[in-house]
C-alpha positions as CSV (number, residue, x, y, z in Angstrom):
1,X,-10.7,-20.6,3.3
2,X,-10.4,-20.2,7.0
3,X,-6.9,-22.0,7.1
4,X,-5.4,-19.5,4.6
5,X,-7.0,-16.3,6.7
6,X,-5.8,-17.5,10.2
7,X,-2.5,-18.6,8.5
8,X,-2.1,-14.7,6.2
9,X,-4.4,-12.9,8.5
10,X,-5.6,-10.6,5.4
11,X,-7.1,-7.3,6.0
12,X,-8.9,-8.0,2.9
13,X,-10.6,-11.4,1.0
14,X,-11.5,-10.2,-2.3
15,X,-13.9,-13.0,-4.2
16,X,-16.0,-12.6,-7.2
17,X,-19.7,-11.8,-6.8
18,X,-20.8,-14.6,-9.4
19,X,-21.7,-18.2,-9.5
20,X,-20.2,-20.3,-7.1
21,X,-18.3,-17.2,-5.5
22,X,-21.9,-15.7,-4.3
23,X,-22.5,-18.3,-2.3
24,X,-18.8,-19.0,-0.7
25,X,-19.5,-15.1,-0.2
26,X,-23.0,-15.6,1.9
27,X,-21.4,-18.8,3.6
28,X,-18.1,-16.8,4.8
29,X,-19.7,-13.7,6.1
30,X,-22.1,-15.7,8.2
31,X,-19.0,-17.7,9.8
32,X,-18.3,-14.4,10.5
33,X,-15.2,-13.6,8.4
34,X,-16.0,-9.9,7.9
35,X,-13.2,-9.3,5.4
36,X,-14.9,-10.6,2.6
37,X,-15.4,-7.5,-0.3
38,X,-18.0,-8.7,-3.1
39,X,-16.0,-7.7,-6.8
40,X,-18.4,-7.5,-9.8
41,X,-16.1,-7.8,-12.7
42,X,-16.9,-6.2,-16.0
43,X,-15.9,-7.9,-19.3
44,X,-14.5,-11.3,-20.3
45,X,-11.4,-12.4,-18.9
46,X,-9.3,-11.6,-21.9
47,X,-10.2,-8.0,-21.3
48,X,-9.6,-8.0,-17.8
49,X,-6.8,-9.0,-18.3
50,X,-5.8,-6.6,-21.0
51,X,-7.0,-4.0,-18.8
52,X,-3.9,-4.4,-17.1
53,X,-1.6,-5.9,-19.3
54,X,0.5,-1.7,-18.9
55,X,0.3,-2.6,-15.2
56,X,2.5,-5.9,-15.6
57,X,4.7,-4.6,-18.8
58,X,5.4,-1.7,-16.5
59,X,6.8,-4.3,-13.8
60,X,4.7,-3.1,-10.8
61,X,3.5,-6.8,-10.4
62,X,5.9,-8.5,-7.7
63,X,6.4,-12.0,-7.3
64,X,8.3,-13.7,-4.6
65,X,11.0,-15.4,-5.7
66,X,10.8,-18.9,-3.8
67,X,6.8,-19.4,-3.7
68,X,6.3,-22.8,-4.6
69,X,3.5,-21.5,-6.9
70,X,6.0,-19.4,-8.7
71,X,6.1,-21.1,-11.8
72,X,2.9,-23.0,-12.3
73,X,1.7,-19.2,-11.8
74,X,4.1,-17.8,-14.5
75,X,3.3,-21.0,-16.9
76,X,-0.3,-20.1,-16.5
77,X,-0.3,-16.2,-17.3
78,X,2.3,-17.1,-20.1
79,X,0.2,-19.6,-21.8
80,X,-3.2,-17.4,-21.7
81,X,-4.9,-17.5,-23.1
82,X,-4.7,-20.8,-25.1
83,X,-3.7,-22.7,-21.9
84,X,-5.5,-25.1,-20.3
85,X,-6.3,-23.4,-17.1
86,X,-7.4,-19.1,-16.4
87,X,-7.9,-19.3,-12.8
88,X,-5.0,-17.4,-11.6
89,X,-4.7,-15.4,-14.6
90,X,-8.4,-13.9,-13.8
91,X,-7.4,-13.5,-10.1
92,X,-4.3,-11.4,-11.1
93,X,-6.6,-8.9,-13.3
94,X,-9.4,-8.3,-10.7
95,X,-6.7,-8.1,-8.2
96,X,-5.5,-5.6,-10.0
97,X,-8.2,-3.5,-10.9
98,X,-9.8,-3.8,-7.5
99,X,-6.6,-2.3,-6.0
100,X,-6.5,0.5,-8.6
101,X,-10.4,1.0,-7.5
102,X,-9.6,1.8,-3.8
103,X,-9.5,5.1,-2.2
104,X,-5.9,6.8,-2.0
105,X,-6.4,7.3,1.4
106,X,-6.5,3.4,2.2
107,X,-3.8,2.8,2.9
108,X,-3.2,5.0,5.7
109,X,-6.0,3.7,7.1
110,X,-5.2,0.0,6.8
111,X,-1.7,0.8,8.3
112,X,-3.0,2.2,11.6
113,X,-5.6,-0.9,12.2
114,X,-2.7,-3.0,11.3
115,X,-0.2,-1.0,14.3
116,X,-3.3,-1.0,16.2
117,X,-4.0,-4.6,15.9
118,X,0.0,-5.2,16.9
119,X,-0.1,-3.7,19.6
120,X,-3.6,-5.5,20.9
121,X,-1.3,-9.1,19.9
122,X,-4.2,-9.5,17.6
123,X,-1.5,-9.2,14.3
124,X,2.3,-9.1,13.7
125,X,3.5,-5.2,13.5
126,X,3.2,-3.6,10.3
127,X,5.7,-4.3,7.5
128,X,7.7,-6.6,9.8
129,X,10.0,-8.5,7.7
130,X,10.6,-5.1,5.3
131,X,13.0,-2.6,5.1
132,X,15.1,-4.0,6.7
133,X,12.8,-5.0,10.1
């Protein structure tokens, strides 16, 4: 977990608040990684998922295009949910819906820690490597 925040430096680590995920959430606050949100999903993960299904039919889901990951992740949404695995497929919908969740005003505010962060070193600029950056 702390390999993959130093290496995408996110402003948020979103992890479920059951099982397993309760502790990993205890154990990763007290190392001090103070990102960490605790998400309480309702429902199974067929709803969840169904939840959103308008979000993804309505292509507002982005994928990008040479992520080794790619298609193992495509198989696995595909296949749902009579594949063999759900993992990722659960992670999509409670990403989802947690981002639907958050105040409008979020943004804004994430953008001007992120500028404020670049310009402490702390973080690259915000939306380097976008519109044409």
């Amino acid at each position: 977990m702390r390999e993959q925040c130093d290496a995408f430096n996110p402003t948020v680590i979103l992890i479920e608040d059951k099982a397993s995920g309760t502790q990993l959430i205890q154990d990763l606050l007290e190392a001090g990684l103070s990102r960490v949100v605790r998400y309480k999903p309702d429902g199974d993960k067929i709803m969840r998922l169904h939840a959103q299904t308008a979000t993804i039919e309505n292509g507002f889901v982005f994928l990008p295009e040479n992520a080794h990951w790619r298609t193992d992740f495509i198989h696995e949404v595909t296949q749902f949910p009579a594949g063999r695995y759900a993992d990722q497929v659960d992670t999509l919908a409670q990403a989802l819906a947690w981002a639907k969740q958050r105040p409008a005003f979020t943004g804004f505010l994430d953008f001007y820690r992120d500028a404020s962060e670049a310009a402490a070193g702390k973080r690259p600029p915000p939306l380097a490597g976008h519109l044409g950056r």
